[in-house]
OpenMM code with the backbone's topology and positions (N, CA, C; nanometers):
from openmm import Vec3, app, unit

residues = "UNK UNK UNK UNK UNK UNK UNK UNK UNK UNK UNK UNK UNK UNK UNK UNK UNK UNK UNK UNK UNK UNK UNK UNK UNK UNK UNK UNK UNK UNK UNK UNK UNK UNK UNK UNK UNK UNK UNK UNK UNK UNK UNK UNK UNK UNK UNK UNK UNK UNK UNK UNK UNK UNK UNK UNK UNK UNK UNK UNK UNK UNK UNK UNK UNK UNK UNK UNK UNK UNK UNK UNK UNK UNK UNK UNK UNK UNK UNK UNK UNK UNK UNK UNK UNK UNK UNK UNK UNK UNK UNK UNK UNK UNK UNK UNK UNK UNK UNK UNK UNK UNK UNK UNK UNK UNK UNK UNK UNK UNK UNK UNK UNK UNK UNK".split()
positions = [
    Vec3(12.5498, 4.0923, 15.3433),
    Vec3(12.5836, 3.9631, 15.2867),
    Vec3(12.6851, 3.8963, 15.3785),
    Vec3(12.6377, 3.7778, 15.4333),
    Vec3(12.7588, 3.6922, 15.5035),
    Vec3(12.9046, 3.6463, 15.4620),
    Vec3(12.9472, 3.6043, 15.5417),
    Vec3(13.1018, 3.5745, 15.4414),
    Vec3(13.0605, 3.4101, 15.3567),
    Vec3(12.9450, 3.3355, 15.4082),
    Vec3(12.9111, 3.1968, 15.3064),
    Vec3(12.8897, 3.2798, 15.1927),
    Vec3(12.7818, 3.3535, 15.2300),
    Vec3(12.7030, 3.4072, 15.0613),
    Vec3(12.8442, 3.4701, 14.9664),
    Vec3(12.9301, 3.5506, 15.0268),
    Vec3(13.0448, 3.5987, 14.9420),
    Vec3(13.1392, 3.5143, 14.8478),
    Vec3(13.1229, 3.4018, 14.9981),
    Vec3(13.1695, 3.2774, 14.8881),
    Vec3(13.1376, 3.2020, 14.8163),
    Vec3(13.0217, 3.1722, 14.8309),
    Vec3(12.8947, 3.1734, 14.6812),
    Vec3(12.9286, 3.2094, 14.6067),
    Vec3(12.8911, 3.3540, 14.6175),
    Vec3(12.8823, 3.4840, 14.4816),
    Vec3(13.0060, 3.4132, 14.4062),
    Vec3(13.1317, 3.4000, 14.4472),
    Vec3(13.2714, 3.4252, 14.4234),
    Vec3(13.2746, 3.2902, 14.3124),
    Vec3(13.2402, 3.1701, 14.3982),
    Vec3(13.2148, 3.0248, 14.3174),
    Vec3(13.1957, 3.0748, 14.2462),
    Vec3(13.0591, 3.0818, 14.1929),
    Vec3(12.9609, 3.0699, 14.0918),
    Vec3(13.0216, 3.2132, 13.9787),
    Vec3(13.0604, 3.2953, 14.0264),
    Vec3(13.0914, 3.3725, 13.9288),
    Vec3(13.2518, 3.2663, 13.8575),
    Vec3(13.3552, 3.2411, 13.9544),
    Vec3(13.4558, 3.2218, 13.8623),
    Vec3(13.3956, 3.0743, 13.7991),
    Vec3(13.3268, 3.0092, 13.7828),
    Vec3(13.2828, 2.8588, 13.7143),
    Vec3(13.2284, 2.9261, 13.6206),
    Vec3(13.1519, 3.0725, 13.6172),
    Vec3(13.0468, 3.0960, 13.5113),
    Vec3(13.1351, 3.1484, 13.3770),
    Vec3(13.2850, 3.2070, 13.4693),
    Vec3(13.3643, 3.2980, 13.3631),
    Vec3(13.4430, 3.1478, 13.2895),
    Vec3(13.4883, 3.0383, 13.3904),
    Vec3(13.5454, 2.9644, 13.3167),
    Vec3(13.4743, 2.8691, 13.2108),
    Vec3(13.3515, 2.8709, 13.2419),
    Vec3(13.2103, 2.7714, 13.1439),
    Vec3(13.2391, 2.8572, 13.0005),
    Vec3(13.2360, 2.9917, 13.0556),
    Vec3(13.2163, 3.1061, 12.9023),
    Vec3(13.3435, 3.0386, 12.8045),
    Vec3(13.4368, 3.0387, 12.9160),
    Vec3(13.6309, 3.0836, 12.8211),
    Vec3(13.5750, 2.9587, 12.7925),
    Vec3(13.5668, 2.8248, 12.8528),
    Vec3(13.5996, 2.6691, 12.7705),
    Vec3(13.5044, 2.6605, 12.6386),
    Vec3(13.4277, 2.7685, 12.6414),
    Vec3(13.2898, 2.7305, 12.5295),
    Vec3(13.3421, 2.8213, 12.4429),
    Vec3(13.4144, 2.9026, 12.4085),
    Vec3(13.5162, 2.9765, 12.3437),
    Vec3(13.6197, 2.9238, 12.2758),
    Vec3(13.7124, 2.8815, 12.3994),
    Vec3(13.8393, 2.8245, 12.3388),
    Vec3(13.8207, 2.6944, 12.2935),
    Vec3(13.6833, 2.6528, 12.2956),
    Vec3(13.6841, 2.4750, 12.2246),
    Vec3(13.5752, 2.5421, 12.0958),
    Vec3(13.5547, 2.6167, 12.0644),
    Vec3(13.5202, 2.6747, 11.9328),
    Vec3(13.3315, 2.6270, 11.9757),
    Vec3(13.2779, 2.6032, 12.0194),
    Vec3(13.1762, 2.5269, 12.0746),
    Vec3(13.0627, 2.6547, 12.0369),
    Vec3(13.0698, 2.7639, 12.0671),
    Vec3(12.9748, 2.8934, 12.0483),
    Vec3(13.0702, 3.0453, 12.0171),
    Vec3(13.1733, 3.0776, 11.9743),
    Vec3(13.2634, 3.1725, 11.9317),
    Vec3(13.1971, 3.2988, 11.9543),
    Vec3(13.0851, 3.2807, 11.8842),
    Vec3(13.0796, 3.4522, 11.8760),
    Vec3(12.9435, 3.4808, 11.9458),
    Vec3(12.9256, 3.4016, 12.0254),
    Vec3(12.8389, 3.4554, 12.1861),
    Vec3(12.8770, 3.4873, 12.3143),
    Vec3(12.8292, 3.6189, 12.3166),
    Vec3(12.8612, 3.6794, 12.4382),
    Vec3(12.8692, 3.6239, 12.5634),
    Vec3(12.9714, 3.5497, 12.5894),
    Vec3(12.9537, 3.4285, 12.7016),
    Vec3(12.9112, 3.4994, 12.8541),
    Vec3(13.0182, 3.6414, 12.8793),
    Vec3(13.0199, 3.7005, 13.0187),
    Vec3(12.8770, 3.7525, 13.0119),
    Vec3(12.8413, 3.8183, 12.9119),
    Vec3(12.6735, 3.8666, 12.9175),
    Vec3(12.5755, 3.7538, 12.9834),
    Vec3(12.5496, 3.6422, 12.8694),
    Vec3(12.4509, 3.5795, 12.8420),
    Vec3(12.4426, 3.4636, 13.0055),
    Vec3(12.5941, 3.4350, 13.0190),
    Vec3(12.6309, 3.3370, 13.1506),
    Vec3(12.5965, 3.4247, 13.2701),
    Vec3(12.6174, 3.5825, 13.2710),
    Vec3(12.6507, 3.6282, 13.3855),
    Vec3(12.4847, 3.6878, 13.4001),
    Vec3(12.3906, 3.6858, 13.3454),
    Vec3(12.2330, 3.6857, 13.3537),
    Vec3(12.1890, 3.5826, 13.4385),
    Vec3(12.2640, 3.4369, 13.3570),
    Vec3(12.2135, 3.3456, 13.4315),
    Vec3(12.2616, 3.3638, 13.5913),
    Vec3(12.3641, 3.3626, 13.5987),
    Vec3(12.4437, 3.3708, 13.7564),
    Vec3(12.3729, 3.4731, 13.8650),
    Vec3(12.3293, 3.5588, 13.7793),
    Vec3(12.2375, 3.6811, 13.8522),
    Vec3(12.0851, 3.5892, 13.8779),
    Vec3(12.0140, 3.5250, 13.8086),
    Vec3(11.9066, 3.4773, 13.8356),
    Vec3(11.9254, 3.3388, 13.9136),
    Vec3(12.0163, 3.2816, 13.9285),
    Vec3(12.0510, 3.1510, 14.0004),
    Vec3(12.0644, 3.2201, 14.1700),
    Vec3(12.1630, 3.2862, 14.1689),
    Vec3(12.1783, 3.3734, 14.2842),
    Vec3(12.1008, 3.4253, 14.3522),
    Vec3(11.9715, 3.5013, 14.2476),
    Vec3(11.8598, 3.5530, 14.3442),
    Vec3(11.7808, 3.4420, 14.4311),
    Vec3(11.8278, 3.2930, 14.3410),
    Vec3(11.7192, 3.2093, 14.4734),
    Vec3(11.8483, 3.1715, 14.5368),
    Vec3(11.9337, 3.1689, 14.5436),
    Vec3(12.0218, 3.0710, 14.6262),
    Vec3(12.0333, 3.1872, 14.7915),
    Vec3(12.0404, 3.3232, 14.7414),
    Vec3(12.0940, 3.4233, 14.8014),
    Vec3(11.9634, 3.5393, 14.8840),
    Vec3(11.8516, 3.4848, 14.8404),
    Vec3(11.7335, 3.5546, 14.8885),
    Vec3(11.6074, 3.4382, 14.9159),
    Vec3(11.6292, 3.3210, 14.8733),
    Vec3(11.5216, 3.1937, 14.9116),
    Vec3(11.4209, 3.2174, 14.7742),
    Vec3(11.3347, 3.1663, 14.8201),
    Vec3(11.1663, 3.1915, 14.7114),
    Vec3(11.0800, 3.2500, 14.7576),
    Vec3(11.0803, 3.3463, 14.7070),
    Vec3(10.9533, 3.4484, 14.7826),
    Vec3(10.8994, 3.5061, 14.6372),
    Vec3(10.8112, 3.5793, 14.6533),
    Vec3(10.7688, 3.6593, 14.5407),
    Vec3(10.8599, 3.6901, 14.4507),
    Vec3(10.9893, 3.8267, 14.5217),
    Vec3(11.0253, 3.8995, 14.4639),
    Vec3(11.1496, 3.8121, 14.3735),
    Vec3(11.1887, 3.7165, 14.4384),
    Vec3(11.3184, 3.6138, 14.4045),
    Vec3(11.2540, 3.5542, 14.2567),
    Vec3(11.1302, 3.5079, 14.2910),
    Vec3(11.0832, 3.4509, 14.1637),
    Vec3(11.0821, 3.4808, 14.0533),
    Vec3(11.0485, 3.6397, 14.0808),
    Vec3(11.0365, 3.7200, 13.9504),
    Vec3(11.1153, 3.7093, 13.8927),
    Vec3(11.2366, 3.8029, 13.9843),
    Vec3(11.3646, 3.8399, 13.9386),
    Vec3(11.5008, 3.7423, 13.8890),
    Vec3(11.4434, 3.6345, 13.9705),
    Vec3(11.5226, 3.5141, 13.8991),
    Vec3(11.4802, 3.4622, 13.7793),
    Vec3(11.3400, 3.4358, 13.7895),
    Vec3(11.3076, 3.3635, 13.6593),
    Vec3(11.3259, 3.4695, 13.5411),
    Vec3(11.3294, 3.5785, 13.5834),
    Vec3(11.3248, 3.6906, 13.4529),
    Vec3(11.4430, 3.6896, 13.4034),
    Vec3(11.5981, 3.7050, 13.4928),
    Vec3(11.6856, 3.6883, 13.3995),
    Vec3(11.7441, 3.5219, 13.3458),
    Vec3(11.6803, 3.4801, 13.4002),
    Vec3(11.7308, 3.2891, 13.3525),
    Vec3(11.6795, 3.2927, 13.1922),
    Vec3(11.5515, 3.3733, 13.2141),
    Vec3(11.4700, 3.3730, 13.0868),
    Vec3(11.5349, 3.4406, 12.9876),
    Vec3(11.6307, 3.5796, 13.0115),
    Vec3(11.6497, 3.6953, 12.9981),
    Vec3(11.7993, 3.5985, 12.9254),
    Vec3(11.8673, 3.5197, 13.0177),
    Vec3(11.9924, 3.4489, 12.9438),
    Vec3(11.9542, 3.3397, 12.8473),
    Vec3(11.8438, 3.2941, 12.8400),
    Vec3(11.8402, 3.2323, 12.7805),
    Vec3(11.7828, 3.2843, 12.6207),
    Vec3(11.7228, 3.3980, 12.6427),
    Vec3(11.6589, 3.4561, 12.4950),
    Vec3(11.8323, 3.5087, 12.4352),
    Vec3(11.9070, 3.5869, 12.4941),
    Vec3(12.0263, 3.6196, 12.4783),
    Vec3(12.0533, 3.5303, 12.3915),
    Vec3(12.1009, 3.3896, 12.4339),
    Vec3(12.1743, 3.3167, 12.3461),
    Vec3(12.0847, 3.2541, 12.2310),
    Vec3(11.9180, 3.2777, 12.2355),
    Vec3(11.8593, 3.2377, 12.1178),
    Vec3(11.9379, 3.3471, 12.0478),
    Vec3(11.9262, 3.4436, 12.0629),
    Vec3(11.9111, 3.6048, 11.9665),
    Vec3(12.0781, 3.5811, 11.9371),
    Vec3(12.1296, 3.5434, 11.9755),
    Vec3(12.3180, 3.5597, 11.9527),
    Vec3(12.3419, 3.4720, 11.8516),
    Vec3(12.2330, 3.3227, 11.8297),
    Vec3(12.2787, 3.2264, 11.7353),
    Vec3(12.1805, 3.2305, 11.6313),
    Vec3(12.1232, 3.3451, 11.6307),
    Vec3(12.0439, 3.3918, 11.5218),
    Vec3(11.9483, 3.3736, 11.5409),
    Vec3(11.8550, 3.2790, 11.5950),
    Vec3(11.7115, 3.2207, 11.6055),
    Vec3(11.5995, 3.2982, 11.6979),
    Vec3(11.6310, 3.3990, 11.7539),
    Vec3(11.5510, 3.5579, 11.7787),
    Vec3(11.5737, 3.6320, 11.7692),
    Vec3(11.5290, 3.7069, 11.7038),
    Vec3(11.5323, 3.8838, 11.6240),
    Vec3(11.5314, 3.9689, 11.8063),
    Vec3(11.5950, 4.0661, 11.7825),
    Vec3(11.5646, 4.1894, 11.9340),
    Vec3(11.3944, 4.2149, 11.8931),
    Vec3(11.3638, 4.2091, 11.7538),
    Vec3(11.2267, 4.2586, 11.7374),
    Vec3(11.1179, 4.1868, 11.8023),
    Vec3(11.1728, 4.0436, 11.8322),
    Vec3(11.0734, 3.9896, 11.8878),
    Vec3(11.0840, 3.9355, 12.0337),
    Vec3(11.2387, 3.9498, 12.0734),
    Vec3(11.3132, 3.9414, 12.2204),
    Vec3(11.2185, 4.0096, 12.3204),
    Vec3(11.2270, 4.1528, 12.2688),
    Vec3(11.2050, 4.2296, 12.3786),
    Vec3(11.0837, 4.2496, 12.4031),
    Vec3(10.9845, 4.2510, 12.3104),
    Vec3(10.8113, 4.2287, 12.3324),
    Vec3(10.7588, 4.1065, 12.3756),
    Vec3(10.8803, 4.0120, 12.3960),
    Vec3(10.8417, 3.8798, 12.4712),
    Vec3(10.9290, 3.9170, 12.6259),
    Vec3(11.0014, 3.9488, 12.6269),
    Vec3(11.0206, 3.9540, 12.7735),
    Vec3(10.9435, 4.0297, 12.8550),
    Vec3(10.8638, 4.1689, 12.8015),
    Vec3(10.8038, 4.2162, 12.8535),
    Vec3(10.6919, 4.1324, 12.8989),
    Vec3(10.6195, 4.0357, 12.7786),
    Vec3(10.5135, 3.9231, 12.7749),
    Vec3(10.5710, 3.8354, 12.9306),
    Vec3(10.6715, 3.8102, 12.9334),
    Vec3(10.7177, 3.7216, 13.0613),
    Vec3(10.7338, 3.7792, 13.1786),
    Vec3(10.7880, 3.9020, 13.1886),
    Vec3(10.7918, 3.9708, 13.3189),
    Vec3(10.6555, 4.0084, 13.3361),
    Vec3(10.5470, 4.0100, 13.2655),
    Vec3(10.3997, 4.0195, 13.3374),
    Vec3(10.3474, 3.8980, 13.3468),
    Vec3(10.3895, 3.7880, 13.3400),
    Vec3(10.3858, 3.6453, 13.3731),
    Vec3(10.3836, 3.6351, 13.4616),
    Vec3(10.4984, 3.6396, 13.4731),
    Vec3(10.5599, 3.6426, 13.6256),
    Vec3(10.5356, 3.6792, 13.7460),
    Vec3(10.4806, 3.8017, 13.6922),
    Vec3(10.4464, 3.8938, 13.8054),
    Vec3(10.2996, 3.8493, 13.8547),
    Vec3(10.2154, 3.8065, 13.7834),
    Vec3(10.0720, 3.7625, 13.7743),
    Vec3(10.1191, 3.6093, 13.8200),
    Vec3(10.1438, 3.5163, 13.8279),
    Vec3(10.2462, 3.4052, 13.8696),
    Vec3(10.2217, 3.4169, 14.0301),
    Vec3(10.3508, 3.5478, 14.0213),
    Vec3(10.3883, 3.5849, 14.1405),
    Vec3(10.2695, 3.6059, 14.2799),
    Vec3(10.1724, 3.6406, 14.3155),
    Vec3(10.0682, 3.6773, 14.3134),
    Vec3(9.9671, 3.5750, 14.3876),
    Vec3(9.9486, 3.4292, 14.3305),
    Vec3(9.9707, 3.2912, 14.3992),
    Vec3(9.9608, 3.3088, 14.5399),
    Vec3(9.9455, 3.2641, 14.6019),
    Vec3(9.9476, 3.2342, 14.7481),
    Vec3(10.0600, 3.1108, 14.7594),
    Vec3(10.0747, 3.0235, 14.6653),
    Vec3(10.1875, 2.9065, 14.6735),
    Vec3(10.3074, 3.0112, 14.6760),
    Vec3(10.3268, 3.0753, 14.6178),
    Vec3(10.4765, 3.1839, 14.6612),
    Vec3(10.4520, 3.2953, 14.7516),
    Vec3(10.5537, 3.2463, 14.8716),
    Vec3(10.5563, 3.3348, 15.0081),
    Vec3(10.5790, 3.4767, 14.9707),
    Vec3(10.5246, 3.5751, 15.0278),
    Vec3(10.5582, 3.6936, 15.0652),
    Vec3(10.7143, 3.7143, 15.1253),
    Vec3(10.7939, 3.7604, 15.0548),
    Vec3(10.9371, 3.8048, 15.1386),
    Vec3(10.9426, 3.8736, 15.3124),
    Vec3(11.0436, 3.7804, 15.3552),
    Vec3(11.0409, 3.7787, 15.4740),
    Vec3(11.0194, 3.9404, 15.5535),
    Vec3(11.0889, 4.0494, 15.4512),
    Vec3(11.1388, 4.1606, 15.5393),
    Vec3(11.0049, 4.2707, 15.4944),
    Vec3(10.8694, 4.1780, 15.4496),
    Vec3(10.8257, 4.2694, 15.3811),
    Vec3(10.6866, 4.3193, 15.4641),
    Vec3(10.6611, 4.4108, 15.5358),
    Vec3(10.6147, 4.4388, 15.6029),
    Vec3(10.4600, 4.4708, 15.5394),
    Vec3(10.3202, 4.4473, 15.4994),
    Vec3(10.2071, 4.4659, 15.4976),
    Vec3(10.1860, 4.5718, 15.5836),
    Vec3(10.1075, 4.6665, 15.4488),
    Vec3(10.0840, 4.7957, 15.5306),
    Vec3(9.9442, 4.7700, 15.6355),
    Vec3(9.8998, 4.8659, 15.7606),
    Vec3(9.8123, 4.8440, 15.7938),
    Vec3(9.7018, 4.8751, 15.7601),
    Vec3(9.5875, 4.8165, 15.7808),
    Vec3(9.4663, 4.8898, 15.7343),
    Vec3(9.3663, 4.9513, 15.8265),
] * unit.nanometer
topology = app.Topology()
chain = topology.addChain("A")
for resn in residues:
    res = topology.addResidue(resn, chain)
    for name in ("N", "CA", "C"):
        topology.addAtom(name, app.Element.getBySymbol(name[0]), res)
């Protein structure tokens, strides 16, 4: 990781911790897991900012953006885990089938075996 990307990471994490505390201390969402649900997102924002768009970025980004965003359905009551987690599975094979496309590049370092 370069010293830009470190300072990325570094941004985006302290804006994500201070987004959580202000949505806290202004009573705005209290009893949602702000560092969880924010710090999913920061992980899936990151995978494209910090790896480009390729297959694997896609996945893995869109899975936890998705992944923060069911969080805070399920935290303000409006998704059960019963039905969270048999839908994310539903999305990470989305994704992956998505993924797959020829419109999303193959990752740069990823070597095709020979035949």
């Amino acid at each position: 990781m370069t010293a830009s990307q470190k300072s990325l990471v570094i941004a985006v994490l302290m804006i994500t911790v201070g987004i959580g505390w202000l949505l806290t201390a202004k009573g705005i969402a209290p009893q949602i897991n702000w560092v969880w649900t924010l710090g999913m997102a920061v992980c899936g924002v990151l995978m494209f900012a910090l790896m480009g768009f390729d297959k694997l970025s896609f996945v893995l980004g869109a899975f936890f953006l998705v992944c923060s965003l069911m969080s805070l359905l399920r935290q303000q009551g409006l998704l059960s885990v019963e039905t969270e987690a048999p839908m994310l599975v539903i999305v990470a094979g989305v994704l992956m089938l998505v993924a797959r496309s020829k419109r999303v590049p193959v990752p740069n370092w990823f070597v095709p075996p020979k035949s």
